[in-house]
PARO-586505 format. One line per field, with one value per residue (C-alpha): residue in three letters; x, y, z. Coordinates in nm, 3 decimals, decimal comma, always signed. Example, Ala and Ser with C-alpha at 12.3 -4.5 7.8 and 13.67 -1.06 7.14 Angstrom:
pator <- c(ALA|SER)
x <- c(+1,230|+1,367)
y <- c(-0,450|-0,106)
z <- c(+0,780|+0,714)
# end
This chain:
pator <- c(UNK|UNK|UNK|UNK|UNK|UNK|UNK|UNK|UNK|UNK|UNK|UNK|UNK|UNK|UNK|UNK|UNK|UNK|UNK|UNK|UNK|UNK|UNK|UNK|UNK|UNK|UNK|UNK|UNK|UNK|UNK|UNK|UNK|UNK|UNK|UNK|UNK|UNK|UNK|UNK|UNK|UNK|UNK|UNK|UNK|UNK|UNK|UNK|UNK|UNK|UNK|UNK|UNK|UNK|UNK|UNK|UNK|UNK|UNK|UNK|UNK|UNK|UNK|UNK|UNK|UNK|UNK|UNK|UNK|UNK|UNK|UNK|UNK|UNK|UNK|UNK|UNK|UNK|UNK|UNK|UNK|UNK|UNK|UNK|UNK|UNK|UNK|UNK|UNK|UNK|UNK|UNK|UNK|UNK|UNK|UNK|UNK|UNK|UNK|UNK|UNK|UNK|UNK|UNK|UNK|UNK|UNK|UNK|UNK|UNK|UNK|UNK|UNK|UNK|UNK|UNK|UNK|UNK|UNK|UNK|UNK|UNK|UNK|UNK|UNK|UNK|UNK|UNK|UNK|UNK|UNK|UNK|UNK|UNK|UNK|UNK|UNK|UNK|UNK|UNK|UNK|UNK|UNK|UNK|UNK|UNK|UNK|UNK|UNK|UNK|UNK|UNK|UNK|UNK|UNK|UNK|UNK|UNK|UNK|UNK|UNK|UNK|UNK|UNK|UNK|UNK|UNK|UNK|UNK|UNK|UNK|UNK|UNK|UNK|UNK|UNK|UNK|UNK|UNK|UNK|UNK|UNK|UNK|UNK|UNK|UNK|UNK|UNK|UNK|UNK|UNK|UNK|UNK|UNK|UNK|UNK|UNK|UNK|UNK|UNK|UNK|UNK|UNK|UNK|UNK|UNK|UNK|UNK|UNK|UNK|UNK|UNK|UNK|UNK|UNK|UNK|UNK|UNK|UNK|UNK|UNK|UNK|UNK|UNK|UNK|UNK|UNK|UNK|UNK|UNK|UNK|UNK|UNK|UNK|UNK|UNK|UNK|UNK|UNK|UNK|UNK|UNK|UNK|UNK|UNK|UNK|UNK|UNK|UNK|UNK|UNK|UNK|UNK|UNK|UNK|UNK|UNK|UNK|UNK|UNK|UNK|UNK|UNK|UNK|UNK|UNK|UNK|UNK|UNK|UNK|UNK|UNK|UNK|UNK|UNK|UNK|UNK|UNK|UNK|UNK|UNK|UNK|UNK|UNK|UNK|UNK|UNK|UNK|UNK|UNK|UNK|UNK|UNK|UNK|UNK|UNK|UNK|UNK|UNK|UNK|UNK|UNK|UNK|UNK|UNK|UNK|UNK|UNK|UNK|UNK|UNK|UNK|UNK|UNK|UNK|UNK|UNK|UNK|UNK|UNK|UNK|UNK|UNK|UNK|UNK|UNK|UNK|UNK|UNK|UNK|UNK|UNK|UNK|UNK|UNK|UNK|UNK|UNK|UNK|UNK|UNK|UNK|UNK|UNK|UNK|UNK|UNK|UNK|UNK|UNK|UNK|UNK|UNK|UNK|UNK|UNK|UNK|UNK|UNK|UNK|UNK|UNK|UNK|UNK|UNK|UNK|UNK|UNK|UNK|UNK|UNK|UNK|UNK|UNK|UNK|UNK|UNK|UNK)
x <- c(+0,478|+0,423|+0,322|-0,052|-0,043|-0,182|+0,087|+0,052|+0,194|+0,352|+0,098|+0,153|+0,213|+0,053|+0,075|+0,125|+0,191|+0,430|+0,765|+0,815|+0,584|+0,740|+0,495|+0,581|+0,562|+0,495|+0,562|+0,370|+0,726|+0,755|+0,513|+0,669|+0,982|+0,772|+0,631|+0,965|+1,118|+0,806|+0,928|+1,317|+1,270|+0,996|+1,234|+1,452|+1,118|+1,055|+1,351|+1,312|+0,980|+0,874|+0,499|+0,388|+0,279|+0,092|+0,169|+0,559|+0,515|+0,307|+0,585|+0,853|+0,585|+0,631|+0,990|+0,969|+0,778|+1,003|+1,343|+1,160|+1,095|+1,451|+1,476|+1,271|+1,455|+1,753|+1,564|+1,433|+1,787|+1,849|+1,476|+1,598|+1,933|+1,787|+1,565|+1,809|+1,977|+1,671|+1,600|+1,249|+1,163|+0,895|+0,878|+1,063|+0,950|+0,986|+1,074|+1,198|+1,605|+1,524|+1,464|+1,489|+1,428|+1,319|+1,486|+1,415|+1,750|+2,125|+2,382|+2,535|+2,841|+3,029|+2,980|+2,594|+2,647|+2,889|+2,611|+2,300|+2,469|+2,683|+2,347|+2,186|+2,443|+2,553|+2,163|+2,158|+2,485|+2,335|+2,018|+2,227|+2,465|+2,166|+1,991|+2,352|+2,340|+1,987|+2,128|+2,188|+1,932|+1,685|+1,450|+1,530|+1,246|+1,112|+1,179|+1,571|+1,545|+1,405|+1,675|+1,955|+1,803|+1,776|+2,121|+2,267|+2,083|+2,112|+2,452|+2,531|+2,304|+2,510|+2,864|+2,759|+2,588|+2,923|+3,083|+3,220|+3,002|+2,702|+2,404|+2,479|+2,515|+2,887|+2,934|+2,725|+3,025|+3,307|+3,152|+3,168|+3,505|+3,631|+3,398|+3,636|+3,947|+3,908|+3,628|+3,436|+3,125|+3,047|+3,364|+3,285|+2,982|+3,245|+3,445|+3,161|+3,003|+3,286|+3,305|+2,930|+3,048|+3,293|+3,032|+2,831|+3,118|+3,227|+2,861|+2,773|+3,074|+3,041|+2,846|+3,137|+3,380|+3,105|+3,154|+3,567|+3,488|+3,147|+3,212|+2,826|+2,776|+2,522|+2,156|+2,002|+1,840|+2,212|+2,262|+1,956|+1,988|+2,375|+2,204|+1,929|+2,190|+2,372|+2,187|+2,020|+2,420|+2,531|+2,217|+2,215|+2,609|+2,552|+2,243|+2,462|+2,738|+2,489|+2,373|+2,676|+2,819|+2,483|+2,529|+2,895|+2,779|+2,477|+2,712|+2,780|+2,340|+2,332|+2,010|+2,164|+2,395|+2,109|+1,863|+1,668|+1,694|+1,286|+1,060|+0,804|+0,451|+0,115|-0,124|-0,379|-0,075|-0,172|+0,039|+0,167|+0,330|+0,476|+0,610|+0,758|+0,935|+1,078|+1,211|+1,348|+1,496|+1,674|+1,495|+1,386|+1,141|+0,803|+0,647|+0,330|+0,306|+0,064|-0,037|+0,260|+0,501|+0,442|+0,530|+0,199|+0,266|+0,559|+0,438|+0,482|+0,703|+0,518|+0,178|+0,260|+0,473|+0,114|-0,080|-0,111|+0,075|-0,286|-0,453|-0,163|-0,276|-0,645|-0,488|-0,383|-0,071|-0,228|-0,431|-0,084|+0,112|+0,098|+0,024|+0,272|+0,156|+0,416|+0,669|+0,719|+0,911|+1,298|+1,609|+1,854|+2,094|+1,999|+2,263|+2,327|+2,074|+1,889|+1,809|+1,691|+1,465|+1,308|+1,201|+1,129|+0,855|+0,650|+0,716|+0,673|+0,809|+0,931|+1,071|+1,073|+1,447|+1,414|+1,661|+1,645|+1,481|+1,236|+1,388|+1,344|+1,728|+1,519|+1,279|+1,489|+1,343|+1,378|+1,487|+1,760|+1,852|+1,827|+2,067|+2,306|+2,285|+2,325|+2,652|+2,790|+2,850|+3,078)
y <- c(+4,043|+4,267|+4,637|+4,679|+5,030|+5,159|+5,363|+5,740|+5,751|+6,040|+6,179|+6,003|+5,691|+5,348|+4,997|+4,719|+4,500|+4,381|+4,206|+4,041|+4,327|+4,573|+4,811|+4,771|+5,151|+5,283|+5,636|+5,773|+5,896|+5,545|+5,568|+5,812|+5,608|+5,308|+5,476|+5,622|+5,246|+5,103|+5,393|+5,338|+4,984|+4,961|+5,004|+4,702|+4,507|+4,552|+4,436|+4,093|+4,033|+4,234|+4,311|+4,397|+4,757|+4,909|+4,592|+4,686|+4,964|+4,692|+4,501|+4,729|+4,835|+4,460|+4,455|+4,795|+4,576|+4,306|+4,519|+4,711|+4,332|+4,286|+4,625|+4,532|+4,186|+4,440|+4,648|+4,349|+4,218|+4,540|+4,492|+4,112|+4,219|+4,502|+4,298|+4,024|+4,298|+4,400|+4,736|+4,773|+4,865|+5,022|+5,040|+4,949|+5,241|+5,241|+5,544|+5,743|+5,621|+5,326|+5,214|+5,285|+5,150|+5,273|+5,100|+5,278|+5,342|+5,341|+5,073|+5,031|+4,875|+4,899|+4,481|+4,564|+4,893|+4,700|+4,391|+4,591|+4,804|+4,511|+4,266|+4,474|+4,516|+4,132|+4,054|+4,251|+4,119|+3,768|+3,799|+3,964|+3,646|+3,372|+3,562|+3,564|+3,160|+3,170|+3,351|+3,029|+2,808|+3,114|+3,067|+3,394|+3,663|+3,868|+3,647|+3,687|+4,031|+4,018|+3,805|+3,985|+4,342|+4,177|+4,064|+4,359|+4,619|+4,399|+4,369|+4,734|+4,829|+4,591|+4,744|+5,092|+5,021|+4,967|+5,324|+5,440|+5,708|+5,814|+5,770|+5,464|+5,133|+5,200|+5,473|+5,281|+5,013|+5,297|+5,422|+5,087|+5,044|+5,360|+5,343|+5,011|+5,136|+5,485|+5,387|+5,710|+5,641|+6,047|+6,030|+5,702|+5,907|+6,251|+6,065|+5,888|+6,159|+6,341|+6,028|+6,038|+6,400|+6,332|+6,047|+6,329|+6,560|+6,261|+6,178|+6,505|+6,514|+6,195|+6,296|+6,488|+6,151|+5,969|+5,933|+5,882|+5,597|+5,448|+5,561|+5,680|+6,051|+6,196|+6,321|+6,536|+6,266|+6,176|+6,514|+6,543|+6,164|+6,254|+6,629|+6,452|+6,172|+6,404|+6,632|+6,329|+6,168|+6,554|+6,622|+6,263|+6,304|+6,636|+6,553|+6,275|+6,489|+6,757|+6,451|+6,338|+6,664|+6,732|+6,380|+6,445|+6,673|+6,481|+6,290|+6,594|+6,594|+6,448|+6,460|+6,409|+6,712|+6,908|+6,854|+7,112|+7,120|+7,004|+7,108|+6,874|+6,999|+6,896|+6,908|+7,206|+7,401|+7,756|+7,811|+8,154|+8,021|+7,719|+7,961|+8,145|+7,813|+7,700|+8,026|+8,019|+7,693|+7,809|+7,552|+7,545|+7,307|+7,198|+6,830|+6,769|+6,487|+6,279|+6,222|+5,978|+6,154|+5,996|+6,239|+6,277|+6,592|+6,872|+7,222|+7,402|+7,686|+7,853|+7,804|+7,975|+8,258|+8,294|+8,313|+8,686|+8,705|+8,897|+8,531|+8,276|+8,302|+8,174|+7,905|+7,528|+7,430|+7,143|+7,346|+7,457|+7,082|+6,835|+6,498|+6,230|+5,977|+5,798|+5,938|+6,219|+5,994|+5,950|+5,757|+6,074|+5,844|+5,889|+6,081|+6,190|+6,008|+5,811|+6,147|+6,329|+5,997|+5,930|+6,314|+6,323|+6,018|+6,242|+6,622|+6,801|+7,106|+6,930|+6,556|+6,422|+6,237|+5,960|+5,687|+5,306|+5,278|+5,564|+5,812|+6,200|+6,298|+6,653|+6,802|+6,804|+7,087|+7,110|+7,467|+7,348|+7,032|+7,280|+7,573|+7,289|+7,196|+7,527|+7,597|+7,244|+7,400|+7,660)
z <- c(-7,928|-8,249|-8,123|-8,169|-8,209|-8,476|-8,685|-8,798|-9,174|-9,367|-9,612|-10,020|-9,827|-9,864|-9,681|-9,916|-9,630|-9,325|-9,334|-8,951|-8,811|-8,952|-9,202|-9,612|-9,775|-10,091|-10,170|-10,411|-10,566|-10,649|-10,900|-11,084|-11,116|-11,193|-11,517|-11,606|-11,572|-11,809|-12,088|-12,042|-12,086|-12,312|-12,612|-12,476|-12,437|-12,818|-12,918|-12,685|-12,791|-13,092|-13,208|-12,806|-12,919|-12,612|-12,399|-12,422|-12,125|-11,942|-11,971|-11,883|-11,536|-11,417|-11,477|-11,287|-10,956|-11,002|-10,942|-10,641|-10,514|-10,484|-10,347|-10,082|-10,012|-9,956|-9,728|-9,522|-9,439|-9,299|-9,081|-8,992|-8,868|-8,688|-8,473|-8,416|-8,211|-8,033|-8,213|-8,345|-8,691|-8,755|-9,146|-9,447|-9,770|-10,112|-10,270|-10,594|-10,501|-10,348|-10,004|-9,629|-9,330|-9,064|-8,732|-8,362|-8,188|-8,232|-8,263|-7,909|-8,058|-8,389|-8,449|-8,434|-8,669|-8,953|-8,937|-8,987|-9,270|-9,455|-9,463|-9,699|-10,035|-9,956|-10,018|-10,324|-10,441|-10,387|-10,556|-10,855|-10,836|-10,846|-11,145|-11,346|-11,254|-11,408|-11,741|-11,924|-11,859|-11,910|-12,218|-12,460|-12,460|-12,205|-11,959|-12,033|-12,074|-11,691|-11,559|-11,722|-11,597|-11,231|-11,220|-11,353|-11,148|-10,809|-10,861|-10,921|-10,648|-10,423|-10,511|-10,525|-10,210|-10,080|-10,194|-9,797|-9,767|-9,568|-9,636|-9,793|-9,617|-9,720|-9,535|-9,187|-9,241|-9,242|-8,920|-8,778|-8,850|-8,746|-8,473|-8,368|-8,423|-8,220|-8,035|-8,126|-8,258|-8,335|-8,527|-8,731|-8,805|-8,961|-9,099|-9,296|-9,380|-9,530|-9,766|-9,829|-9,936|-10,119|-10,293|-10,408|-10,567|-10,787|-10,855|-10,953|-11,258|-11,363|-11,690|-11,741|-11,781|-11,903|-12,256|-12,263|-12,021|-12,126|-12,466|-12,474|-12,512|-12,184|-12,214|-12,020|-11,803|-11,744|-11,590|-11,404|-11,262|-11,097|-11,016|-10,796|-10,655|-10,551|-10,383|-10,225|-10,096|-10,003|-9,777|-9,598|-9,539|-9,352|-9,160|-9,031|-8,939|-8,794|-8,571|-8,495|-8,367|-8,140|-8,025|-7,901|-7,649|-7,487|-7,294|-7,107|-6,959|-6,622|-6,469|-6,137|-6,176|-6,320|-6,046|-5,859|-5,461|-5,375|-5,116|-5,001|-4,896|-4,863|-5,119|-4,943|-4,832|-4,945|-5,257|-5,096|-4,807|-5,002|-5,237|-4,884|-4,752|-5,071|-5,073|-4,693|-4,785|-5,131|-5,327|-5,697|-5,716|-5,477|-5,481|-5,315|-5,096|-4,941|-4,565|-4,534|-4,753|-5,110|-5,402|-5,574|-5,816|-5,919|-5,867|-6,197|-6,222|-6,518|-6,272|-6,027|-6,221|-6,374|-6,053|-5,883|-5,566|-5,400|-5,498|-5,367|-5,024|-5,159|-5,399|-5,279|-5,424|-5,577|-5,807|-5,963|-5,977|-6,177|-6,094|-6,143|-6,447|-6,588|-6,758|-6,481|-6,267|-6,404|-6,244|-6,140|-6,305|-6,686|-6,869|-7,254|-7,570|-7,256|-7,094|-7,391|-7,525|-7,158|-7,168|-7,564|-7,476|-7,210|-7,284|-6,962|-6,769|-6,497|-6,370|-6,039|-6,030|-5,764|-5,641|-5,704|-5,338|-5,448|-5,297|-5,409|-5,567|-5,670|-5,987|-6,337|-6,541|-6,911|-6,932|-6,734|-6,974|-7,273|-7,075|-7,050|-7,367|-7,531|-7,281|-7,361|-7,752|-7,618)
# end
């Protein structure tokens, strides 16, 4: 069933639509391009169907939709793909350099990573091949002039697409790959990365080869076009190798080795003497319980740190726990990204870690799960 929840967008965003529940985004970047497209190719419109005048941009702004159509077909092969593996997606956007989409989780093997990634260029590739089939029996004019630009830019988007290098889908089918042969996803992801890197260095000279290879002299939009790709391939490389390396060391979080030795008390127990047996009995952690020994809330450390010791005696331990909604409860079992997304979905202090059979394992505090963390780097 689609999710009925209604979405929160990112400000300068709006919803042109859904592709197979998945929201369709505009960024209001796109515009921008858009115009710049209409002026670029106004000139080329002129020459394909002269005496336009004013129309000409018009033109050029539908030729500018009908190339982030095709961007979108691109985009929605990577949504299709995505959801034939079971990962949710929650929106495809259209922005200044392109596309993204936006798919909840991570590939669990490197088949499902090289799929999702590959999809996308092939589509573009394709579209780019059936509009070169449509070159000859195209009528010359502006229709021509629409077929040639869609063939041309779908197929460059396709192979460039390609380039090994994170953040492009490239670089997504180098990780798989390496991701296969060393069965490392985290270093799939380096390895990547350094070619997304390595992307943006060549990227960023290219006006400099430009004109003995194109034999066309660069502009300043030349310059500013590779500056902005550049930037854009250099900071999505080393987010994904920032990610990568944090990733490597979640695999070292077990909740079940991080879990708190629990007292078990009822709900009106003064919180002074609960404090005293938890104490007696070296424990971190105190669950309330019910009449016949159901777990019904996790005392909160911060609570009773806050509570003067002259007014514990006076205080219920109840009036300092938390009851336990869902969320609170957690197999002592989770370990590494399943850990850290279980407690990401309900932020709390503290999480009761209970057996299969329901049994209390102990409480799992977050302090804890970040100490870990933090001593896992060194």
């Amino acid at each position: 069933m689609p999710d009925s929840t209604p979405r929160t967008r990112p400000p300068g965003m709006l919803k042109v639509g859904t592709i197979a529940g998945s929201d369709v985004l505009v960024s209001s970047s796109w515009f921008l391009v858009a115009g710049l497209i209409a002026v670029i190719v106004a000139p080329v419109v002129d020459e394909a169907q002269p005496g336009l005048g004013g129309w000409k941009y018009v033109a050029g702004l539908a030729f500018a939709v009908i190339l982030y159509l095709s961007v979108l077909l691109h985009e929605a092969s990577h949504a299709l793909a995505a959801r034939h593996f079971g990962f949710p997606v929650s929106s495809i956007t259209l922005h200044f350099l392109g596309g993204m989409t936006a798919i909840e989780g991570e590939a669990r093997k490197p088949r499902q990573e090289f799929f999702i990634a590959v999809v996308g260029p092939l589509t573009s590739i394709l579209v780019g091949a059936v509009a070169l089939g449509l070159r000859p029996v195209t009528p010359e004019g502006l229709l021509l002039m629409a077929v040639e630009g869609l063939a041309g830019a779908n197929l460059l988007v396709g192979v460039l697409n390609l380039v090994p290098g994170l953040p492009l889908d490239g670089g997504r089918v180098l990780k798989a790959l390496v991701w296969r042969l060393t069965g490392n996803a985290h270093r799939g992801t380096i390895v990547a990365g350094w070619g997304g890197r390595l992307t943006a260095a060549a990227v960023l000279f290219w006006p400099a080869v430009q004109e003995p290879v194109l034999g066309t002299e660069p502009d300043i939009l030349d310059f500013v076009l590779a500056f902005v790709i550049a930037a854009f391939l250099w900071s999505g490389s080393s987010a994904a190798m920032a990610s990568a390396r944090l990733r490597s060391r979640l695999p070292h979080l077990v909740a079940r080795q991080l879990a708190r030795r629990t007292l078990a008390v009822p709900s009106d127990l003064p919180l002074a003497e609960a404090v005293r047996r938890a104490h007696d009995a070296r424990a971190g952690s105190i669950v309330t319980v019910t009449a016949s020994g159901m777990p019904e809330g996790i005392v909160s450390e911060a609570a009773v740190q806050a509570t003067p010791e002259e007014r514990r005696p006076w205080v219920a331990v109840s009036a300092v726990s938390r009851s336990l909604q869902d969320g609170l409860r957690l197999p002592a079992d989770l370990a590494g990204e399943e850990l850290v997304m279980a407690i990401s979905r309900t932020p709390a202090a503290e999480y009761l870690l209970v057996e299969p059979d329901g049994s209390v394992v102990g409480v799992l505090a977050t302090a804890d799960v970040d100490r870990a963390f933090r001593d896992s780097a060194h």
